[in-house]
C-alpha positions in Angstrom: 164.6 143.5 62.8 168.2 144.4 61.0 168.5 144.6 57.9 170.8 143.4 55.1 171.9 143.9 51.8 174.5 142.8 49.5 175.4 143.6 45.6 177.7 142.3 43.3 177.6 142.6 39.6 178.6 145.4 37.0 177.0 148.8 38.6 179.0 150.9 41.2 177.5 149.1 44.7 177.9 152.1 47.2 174.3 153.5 46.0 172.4 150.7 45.3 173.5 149.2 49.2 172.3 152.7 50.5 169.6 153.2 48.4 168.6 149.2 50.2 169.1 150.6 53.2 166.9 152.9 53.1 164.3 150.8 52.3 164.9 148.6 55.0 165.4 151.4 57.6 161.1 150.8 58.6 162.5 147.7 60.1 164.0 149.5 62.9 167.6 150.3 63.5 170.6 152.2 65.9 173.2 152.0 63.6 174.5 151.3 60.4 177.2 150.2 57.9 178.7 149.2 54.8 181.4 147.2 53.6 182.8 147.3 49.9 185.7 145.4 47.9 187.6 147.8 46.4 190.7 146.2 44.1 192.3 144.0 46.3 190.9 145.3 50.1 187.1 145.6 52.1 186.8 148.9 53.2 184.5 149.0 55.9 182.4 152.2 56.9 179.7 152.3 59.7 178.1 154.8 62.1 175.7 154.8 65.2 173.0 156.9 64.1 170.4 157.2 60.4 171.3 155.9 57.6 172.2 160.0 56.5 174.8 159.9 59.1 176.8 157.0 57.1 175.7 158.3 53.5 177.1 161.7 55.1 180.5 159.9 55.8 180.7 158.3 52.2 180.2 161.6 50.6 183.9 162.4 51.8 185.2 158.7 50.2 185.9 158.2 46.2 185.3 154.3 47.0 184.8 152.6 44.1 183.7 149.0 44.2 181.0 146.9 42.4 180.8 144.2 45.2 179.8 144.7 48.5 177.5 144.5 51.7 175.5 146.8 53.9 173.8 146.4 57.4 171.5 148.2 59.5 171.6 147.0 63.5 168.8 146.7 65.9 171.1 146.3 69.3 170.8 142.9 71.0 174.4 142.2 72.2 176.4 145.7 73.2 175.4 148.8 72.9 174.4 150.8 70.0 177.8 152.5 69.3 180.3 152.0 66.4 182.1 148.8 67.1 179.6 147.0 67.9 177.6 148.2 64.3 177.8 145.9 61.0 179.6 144.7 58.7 182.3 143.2 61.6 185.8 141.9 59.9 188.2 139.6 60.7 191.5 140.5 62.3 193.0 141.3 59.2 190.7 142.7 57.8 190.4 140.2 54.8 186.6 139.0 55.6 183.8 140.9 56.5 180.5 140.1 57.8 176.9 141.0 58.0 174.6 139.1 60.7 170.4 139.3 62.1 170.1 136.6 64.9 171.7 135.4 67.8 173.8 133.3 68.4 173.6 131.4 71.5 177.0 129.9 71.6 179.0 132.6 71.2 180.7 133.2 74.7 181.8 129.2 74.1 183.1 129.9 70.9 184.7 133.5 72.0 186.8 131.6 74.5 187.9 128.8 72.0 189.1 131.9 69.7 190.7 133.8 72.6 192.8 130.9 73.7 194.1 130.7 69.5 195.2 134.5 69.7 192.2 135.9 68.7 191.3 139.6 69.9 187.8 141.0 69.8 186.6 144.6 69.3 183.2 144.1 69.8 180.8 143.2 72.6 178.8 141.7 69.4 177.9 138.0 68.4 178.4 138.5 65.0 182.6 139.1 65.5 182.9 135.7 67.2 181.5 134.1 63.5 183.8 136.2 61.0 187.0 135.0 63.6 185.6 131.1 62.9 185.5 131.5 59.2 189.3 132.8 59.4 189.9 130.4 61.8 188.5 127.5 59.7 189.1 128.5 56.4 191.6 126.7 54.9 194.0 127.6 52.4 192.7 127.5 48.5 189.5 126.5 49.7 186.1 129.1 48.4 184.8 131.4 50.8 181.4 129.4 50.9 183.7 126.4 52.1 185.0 128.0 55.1 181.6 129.6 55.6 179.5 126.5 56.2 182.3 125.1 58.3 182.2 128.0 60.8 177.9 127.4 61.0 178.5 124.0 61.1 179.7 124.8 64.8 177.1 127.4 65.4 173.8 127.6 67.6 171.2 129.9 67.0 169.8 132.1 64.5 171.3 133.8 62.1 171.1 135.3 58.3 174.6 136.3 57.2 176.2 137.9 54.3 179.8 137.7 54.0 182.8 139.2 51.7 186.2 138.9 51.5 189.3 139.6 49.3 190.6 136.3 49.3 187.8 135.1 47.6 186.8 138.1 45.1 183.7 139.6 43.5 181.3 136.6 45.4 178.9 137.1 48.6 177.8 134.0 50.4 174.8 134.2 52.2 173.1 131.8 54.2 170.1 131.5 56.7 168.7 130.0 59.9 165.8 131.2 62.1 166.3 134.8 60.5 165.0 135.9 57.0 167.3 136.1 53.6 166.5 136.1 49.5 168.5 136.6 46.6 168.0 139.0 44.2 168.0 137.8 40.3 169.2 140.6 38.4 168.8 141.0 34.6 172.0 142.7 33.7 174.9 140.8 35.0 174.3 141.5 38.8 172.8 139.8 41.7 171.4 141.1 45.1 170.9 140.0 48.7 168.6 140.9 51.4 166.6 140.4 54.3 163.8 141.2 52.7 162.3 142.0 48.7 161.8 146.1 49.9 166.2 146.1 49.9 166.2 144.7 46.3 162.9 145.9 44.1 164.6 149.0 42.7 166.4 146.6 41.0 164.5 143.5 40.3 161.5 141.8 41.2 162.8 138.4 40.9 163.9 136.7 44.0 165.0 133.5 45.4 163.9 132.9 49.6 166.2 131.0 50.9 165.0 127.8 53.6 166.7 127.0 57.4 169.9 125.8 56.7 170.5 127.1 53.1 173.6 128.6 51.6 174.7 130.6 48.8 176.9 132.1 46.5 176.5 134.9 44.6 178.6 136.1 41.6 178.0 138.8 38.5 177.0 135.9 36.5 174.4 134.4 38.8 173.9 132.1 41.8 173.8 128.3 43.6 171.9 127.2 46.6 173.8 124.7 48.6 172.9 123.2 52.1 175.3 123.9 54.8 176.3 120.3 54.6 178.0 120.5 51.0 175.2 119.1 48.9 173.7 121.7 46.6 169.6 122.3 46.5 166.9 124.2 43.9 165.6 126.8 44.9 162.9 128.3 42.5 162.3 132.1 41.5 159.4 134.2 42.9 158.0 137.2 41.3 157.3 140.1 43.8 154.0 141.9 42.5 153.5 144.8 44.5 154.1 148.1 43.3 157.1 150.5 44.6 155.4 153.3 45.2 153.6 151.4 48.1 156.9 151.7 50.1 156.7 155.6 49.7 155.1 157.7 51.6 152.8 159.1 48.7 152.7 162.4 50.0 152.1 161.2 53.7 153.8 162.9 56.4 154.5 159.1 57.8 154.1 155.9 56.6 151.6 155.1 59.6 149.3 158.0 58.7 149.5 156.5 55.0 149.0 152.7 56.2 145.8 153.7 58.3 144.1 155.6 55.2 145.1 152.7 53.2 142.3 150.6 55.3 139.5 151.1 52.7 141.3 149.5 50.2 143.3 146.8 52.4 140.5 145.4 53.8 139.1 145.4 50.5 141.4 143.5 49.1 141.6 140.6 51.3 137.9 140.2 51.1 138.1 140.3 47.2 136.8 137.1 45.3 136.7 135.4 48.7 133.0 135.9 49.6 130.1 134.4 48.1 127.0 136.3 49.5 124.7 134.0 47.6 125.8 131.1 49.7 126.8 132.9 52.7 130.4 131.3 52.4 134.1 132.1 52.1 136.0 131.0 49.2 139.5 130.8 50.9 142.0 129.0 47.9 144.3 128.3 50.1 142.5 126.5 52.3 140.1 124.8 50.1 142.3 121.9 49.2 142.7 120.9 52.5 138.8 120.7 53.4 138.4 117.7 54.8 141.5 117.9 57.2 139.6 120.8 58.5 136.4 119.5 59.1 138.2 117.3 61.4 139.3 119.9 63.8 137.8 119.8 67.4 140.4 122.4 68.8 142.5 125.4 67.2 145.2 127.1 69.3 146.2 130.5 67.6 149.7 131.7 68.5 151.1 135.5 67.7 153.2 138.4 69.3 152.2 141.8 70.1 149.2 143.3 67.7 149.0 140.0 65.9 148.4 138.1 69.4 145.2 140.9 69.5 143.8 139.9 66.5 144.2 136.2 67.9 141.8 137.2 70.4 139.0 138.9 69.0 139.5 135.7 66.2 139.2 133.3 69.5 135.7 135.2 70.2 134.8 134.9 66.6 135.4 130.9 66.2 133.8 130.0 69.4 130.8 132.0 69.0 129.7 131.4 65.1 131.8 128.0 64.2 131.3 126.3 67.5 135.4 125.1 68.3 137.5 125.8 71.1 140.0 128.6 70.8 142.7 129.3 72.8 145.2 131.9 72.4 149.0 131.8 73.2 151.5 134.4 73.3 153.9 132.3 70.8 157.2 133.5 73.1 155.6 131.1 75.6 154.1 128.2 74.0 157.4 126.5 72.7 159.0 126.6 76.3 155.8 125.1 78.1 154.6 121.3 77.2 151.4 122.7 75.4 148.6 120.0 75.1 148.0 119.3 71.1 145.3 116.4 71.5 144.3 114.7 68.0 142.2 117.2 66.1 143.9 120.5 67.2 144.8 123.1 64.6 147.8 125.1 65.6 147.1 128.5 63.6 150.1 131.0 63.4 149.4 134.9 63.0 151.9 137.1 62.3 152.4 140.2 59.0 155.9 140.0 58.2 155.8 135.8 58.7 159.2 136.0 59.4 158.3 136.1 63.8 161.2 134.1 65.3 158.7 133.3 68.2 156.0 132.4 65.9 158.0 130.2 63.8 159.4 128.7 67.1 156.1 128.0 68.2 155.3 126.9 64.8 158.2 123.9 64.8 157.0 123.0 68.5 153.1 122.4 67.1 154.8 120.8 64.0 156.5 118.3 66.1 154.0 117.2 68.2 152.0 116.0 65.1 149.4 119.4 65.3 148.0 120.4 61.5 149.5 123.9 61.0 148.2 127.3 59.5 149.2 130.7 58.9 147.2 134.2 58.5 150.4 136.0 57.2 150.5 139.2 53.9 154.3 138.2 53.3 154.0 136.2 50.2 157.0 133.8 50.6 157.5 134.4 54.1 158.4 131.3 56.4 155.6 131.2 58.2 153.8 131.4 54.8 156.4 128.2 53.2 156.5 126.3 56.6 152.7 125.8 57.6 150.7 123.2 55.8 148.2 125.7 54.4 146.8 129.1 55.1 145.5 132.7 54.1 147.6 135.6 52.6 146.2 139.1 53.5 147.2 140.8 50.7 147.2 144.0 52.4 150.6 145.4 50.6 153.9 146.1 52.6 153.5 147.4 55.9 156.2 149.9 56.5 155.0 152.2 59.5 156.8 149.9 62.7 153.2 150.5 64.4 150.9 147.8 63.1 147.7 149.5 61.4 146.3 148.1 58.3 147.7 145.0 58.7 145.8 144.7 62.6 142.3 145.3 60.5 142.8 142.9 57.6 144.1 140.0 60.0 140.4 141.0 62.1 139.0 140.7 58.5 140.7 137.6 57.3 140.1 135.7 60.4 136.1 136.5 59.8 136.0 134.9 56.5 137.8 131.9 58.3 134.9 131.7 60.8 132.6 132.4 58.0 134.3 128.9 56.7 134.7 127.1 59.5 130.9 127.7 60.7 129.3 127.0 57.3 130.7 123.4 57.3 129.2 123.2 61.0 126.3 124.6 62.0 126.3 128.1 61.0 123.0 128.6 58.6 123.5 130.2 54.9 121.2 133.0 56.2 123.4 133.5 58.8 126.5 133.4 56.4 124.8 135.9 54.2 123.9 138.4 57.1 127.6 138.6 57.8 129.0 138.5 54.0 126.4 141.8 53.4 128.2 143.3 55.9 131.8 142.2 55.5 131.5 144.0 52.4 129.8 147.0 53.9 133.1 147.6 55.6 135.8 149.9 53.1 132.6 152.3 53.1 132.5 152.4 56.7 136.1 152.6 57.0 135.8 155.4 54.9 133.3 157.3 57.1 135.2 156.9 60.3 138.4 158.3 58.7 136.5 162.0 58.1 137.0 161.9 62.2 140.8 162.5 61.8 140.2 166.4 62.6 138.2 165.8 65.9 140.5 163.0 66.6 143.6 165.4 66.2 141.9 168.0 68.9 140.8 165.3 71.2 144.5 164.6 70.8 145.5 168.1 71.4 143.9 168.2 75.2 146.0 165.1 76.4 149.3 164.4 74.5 150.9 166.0 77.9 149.0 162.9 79.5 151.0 160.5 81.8 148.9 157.5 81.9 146.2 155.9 79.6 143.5 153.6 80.3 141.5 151.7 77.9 138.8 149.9 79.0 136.3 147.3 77.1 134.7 143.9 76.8 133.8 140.9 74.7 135.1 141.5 71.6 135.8 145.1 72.4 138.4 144.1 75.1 141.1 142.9 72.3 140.7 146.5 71.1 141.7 147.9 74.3 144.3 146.2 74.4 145.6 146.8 71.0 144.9 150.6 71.3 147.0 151.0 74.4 150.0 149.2 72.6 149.4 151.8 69.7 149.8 154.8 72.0 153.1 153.2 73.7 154.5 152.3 70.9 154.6 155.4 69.0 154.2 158.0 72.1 155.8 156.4 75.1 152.7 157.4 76.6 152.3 154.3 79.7 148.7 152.6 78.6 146.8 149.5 79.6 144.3 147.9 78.5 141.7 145.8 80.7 138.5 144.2 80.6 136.2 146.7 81.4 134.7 144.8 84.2 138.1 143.8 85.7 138.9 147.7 86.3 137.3 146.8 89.7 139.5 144.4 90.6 142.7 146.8 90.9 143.0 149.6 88.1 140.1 151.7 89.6 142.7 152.6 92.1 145.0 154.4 89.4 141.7 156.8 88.1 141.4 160.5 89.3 141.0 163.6 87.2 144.8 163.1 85.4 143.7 159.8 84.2 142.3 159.8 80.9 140.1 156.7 80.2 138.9 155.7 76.8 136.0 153.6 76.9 135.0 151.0 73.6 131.3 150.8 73.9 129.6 150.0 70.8 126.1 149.1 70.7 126.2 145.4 71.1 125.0 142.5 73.7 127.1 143.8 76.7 126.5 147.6 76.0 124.4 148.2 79.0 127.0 146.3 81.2 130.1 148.7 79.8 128.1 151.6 80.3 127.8 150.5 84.4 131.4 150.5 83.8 131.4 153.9 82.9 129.2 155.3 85.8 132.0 153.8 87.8 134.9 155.7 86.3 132.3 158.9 86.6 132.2 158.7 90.4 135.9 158.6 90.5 136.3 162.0 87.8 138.0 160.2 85.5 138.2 161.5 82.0 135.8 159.4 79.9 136.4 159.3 76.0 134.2 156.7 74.5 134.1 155.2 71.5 130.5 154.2 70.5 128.1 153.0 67.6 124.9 155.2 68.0 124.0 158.7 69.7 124.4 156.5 73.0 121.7 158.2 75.2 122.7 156.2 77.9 126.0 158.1 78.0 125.0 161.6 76.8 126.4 163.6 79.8 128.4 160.7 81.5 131.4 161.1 79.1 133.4 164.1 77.8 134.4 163.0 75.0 132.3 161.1 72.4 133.3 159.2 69.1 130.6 157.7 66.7 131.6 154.9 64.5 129.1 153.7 62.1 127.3 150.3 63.4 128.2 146.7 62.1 127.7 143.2 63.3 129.6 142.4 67.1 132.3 140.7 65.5 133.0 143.1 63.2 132.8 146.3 65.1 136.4 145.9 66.2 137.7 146.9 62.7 136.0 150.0 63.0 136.4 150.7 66.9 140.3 150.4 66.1 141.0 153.1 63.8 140.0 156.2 66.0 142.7 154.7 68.0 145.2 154.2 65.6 144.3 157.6 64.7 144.5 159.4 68.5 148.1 157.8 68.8 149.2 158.7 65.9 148.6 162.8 66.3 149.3 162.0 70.2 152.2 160.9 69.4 153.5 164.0 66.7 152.5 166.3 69.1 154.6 165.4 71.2 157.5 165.2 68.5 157.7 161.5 68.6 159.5 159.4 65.4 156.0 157.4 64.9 157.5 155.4 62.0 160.4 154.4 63.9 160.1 154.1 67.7 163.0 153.7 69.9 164.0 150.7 71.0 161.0 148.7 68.1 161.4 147.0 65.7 159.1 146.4 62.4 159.9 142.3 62.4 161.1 140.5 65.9 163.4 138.1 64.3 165.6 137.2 67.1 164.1 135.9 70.7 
C-alpha cells in the first residue's frame, strides 16, 4: 500500500527519494513526503496530493542533504490531508519517521504519552511511535537502541524507517507484518524500501528483511539485528527484471501495457515447465517435495480480491482433473473463524505482490494448526514466497497497473500446470495430460488473436461508459470470470457491477434488468453452453442489453444478443484466460472514457498490507 524509501550514502538524497517515489506511486497513495538531514537538523516536507505536488514544493528549497527518507500514504488513520502525511517527527523535531501498518495499540500508547506531556498533531498511528522512541531513548544510546525499545511495546504491523540528528548519517529500518529490503549500493551508499521498484535505479542488490528484523544503515554498509538485541544474517538477493518493465513503453497506462503483455506472461510461466511427451508439469519448486504432496486429501486455497478469483476457477480445475477437494476462502476471514485443517490438507496461498497482510495472516493460522503450506506468488522474495514450505513463482514481471491483469491470467495458467501435477500422480491419464499440455501452449497465440478485438471492444465501450449498473453473468468455470470482470470495471470506472452465477440471476438480480441494464454474458462453447444460453432467453424477455462473450459463431444466440465477442476455442478449463481479456479490455476504455485514473484508482491500493 504506502510506500517507503530511504538513502544514505555520498549522492545528494532529495532525487534519488523522489525518483523512488515515483516508482512506488502504482502502489496507491493520497499524499506524500520527505524528510532529509541537512547539517545538524531534519527538514521535513510533505503534501496531500501526486508526488509533482511535493517535487513542485522542493523546487523552491536549496536542501542539501545526503541522508534522508521519503513516504507515500494510503489513508487508514485520519484523513488524507498534510498532518496526517509521512515522515511524522517528534516534538522537537530531532527524529523523524516513516511507517506502512497499523498499529493496534496506539490509542493505549497515545494516552500513556499524553499523560508525560506529550502533544500530538496528527490523527495518525505512526506519531504515537516517533513520541515512544523520544520517550525511550535514552541518552548516548544509538538510534537503533531506542528504536527496538519503542517496538518492543508495540502491536501490530508495521515497516518503519526512521532518522534523526542525534544519531547522524544512519536510517534504521525494521519490519513486521508489512514489507521492507535494503538496498546494497556499490559506491558508498545504501537504500531502503518497501519494495525493489524504489531502489533498482540504483542497484539490484537487496536484502528482504523477516517479521521482527531490524537494521541499520550507514554510507559504509549495513547489520540486521532482531528487535531483541541479538544480530541476524541476512543474505543478498539479486533482482533480475529489467527496468524498462516498470515504464510504460510507450503505453498510455500501465494497465493497457500489462494486458498486451499477456502473450508473453503467460508464456513465461509455462516455459520449461511442460513436458508434452509425458503430459506432465515440471514445477522445480514443487518437485522436491513430491511425496508430501501425494499425501494430500484436501487443499484449501486462500486469496483477496482478483487472486481469490483465480482461487476459484483453480477449485474447479483440482476437483475436476486431480480428483481432491477444494475449497476456497476469502483469506480476511479464514484466520478469525476456527477453519478445519484435518491431516492431509494443503493450505495454498495466492496472492501477486506476496506481501497480502490477510494472506500471510491466514498463512500463520494454517501454519499453526500443523497444515503443509504453499504459495502461487510472481514476487520473488516476497513473504508469502520465504514463509510457505514450497511453491510456484509466476514469473510474470512487475505488475504496476493497481488493476490486476496479467498477473489474474498467469495465476489461471499456473494453477493449470499444478492440476496438470497433481492429476498425473492420481488418476489423470498421460493422454489426457498431453491433450491439455498441446493446448496450454496453444495459449500466447490465442492470446494474441483476441487482443486484435481491442478496436470493437473500445466501441462496444463507447455505447455504455454513461452506464449505471453492470451485470455479469456465467457459470462453471465461467462464473469466476464474471466475477473478476465486474471487479475490473469498479475498480478502474466506479461503474457498480456484479457478478453472479448465471443460473442464480433468478433467484433475485433478475429484478435489477430492464433496458438500462447492460448484461454481459460468458458463454463459451463448453458442457453447460446450452444451459447459459436458457439464461440468456431469460434476460431477453426482460430487454436487457446482452453482450456475450463466446467461443464459436454461437447460432444458438445469433439474434438473441446485441452484442457478440468471439474468442478463439480452448479446453473448459482454460477458456477463462481467454474469456478475461475482452473484459480487462471493456474496462479499461470504459473506464478512460469516462476520464477515470485507471492506473491509480481512488481509494485502491496496488498491495493491501494492512487489515
Amino acid at each position: 500500500m504506502c510506500g517507503i524509501v530511504g538513502y544514505v550514502g555520498c549522492n545528494q538524497a532529495a532525487p534519488i527519494l523522489l525518483a523512488g517515489l515515483k516508482r512506488l506511486e502504482y502502489r496507491g497513495y493520497d499524499s506524500a513526503g520527505i524528510a532529509l538531514m541537512n547539517g545538524e537538523s531534519v527538514r521535513v516536507l510533505k503534501k496531500p496530493g501526486k508526488i509533482h505536488v511535493l517535487e513542485d514544493a522542493m523546487e523552491a528549497s536549496s536542501e542539501m542533504a545526503t541522508c534522508g527518507i521519503a513516504h507515500t500514504r494510503w489513508a487508514t488513520h485520519g484523513a488524507p490531508n498534510e498532518p496526517n502525511a509521512h515522515p511524522h517527527t517528534s516534538m522537537d523535531g530531532d527524529i523523524a519517521i516513516v511507517h506502512n501498518g497499523i498499529i493496534e495499540n496506539a490509542d493505549i500508547i497515545r494516552k500513556q504519552l499524553v499523560s508525560e506531556g506529550y502533544t500530538f498533531r496528527s490523527e495518525t498511528d505512526t506519531e504515537v511511535v516517533v513520541h515512544l522512541i523520544d520517550y525511550l531513548w535514552e541518552d548516548g544510546a544509538p538510534l537503533e537502541k531506542a528504536v527496538q525499545a519503542a517496538l518492543r511495546n508495540v502491536d501490530g504491523a508495521y515497516g518503519i524507517a526512521v532518522v534523526s540528528s542525534r544519531d547522524p548519517e544512519k536510517i534504521v529500518v525494521a519490519r513486521y507484518g508489512s514489507p521492507i529490503l535494503i538496498g546494497v549500493g556499490n559506491n558508498g551508499e545504501m537504500l531502503a524500501g518497501s519494495d525493489a521498484a524504489a531502489v533498482i535505479e540504483v542497484t539490484r542488490d537487496v536484502v528482504y528483511l523477516d517479521d521482527g528484523d531490524c537494521a541499520v544503515l550507514t554510507a559504509e554498509g549495513y547489520r540486521t539485528y532482531h528487535l531483541e538485541g541479538h544480530e541476524v544474517k541476512r543474505g543478498v538477493h539479486k533482482v533480475t527484471w529489467a527496468l524498462d518493465s516498470i515504464e510504460k513503453s510507450g503505453y498510455p497506462h500501465f494497465m493497457l501495457k500489462e494486458i498486451y503483455e499477456q502473450p508473453s506472461s503467460v508464456a513465461d510461466v509455462m516455459r520449461g515447465r511442460i513436458l508434452p511427451g509425458s503430459g506432465d508439469a515440471r514445477l522445480g519448486g514443487i518437485l522436491e517435495h513430491e511425496s508430501e504432496l501425494a499425501q494430500v486429501e484436501r487443499i484449501v486455497i486462500t486469496a483477496c480480491g482478483t487472486s481469490w478469483h483465480a482461487g476459484l476457477v483453480g477449485e474447479y480445475m483440482l476437483e475436476e482433473l486431480a480428483e481432491i477437494p477444494v475449497s476456497v476462502e476469502y483469506a480476511s476471514e479464514f484466520r478469525y473463524r476456527n477453519p478445519v485443517l484435518e491431516e492431509g490438507t494443503l493450505t495454498l496461498a495466492i496472492s501477486q505482490s506476496g506481501e497480502t497482510a490477510d494472506t500471510l495472516a491466514a498463512l500463520t493460522e494454517a501454519g499453526q494448526r500443523g497444515s503443509t503450506t504453499m504459495g502461487v506468488v510472481n514476487a520473488v522474495g516476497s513473504t508469502i514466497s520465504r514463509q510457505t514450505d514450497f511453491g510456484i513463482y509466476l514469473h510474470a514481471g512487475p505488475e504496476i497497473g493497481v488493476a490486476s491483469t496479467k498477473a489474474f491470467t498467469s495465476q489461471l495458467v499456473a494453477l493449470s500446470l499444478f492440476t496438470m501435477f497433481m492429476g498425473r500422480r492420481r488418476s489423470m491419464s498421460a493422454s489426457r495430460g498431453h491433450e491439455i499440455a498441446q493446448h496450454l501452449q496453444m495459449l500466447p497465440a490465442q492470446i494474441q488473436e483476441v487482443l486484435k478485438l481491442e478496436e470493437e471492444i473500445r466501441e462496444l465501450a463507447r455505447g455504455y461508459k454513461d452506464a449505471q449498473n453492470f451485470l455479469y453473468l456465467g457459470r462453471g468455470y465461467q462464473f469466476p470470470v464474471a466475477l473478476e470482470g465486474a471487479l475490473k470495471l469498479k475498480e478502474v470506472s466506479y461503474i457498480h457491477a456484479e457478478g453472479y452465477p448465471a443460473a442464480e440471476m433468478k433467484h433475485g438480480p433478475i429484478a435489477l434488468i430492464d433496458e438500462d441494464m447492460p448484461v454481459v454474458v460468458l458463454a463459451p462453447r463448453d458442457p453447460i453452453y446450452s444451459k447459459v444460453v436458457s439464461n440468456v432467453e431469460e434476460v431477453k424477455a426482460r430487454s436487457g442489453k446482452i453482450i456475450a462473450v463466446v467461443s464459436d459463431d454461437a447460432p444458438e444466440l445469433q439474434g438473441k444478443v446485441d452484442h457478440m465477442i468471439k474468442v478463439p476455442h480452448t479446453l473448459p478449463h482454460l477458456l477463462p484466460v481467454l474469456t478475461t481479456i475482452p473484459l480487462q479490455l471493456l474496462a479499461y476504455h470504459i473506464a478512460v472514457m469516462r476520464g477515470a485514473d485507471v492506473d491509480q484508482p481512488r481509494n485502491l491500493a496496488k498491495s493491501v498490507t494492512v487489515e
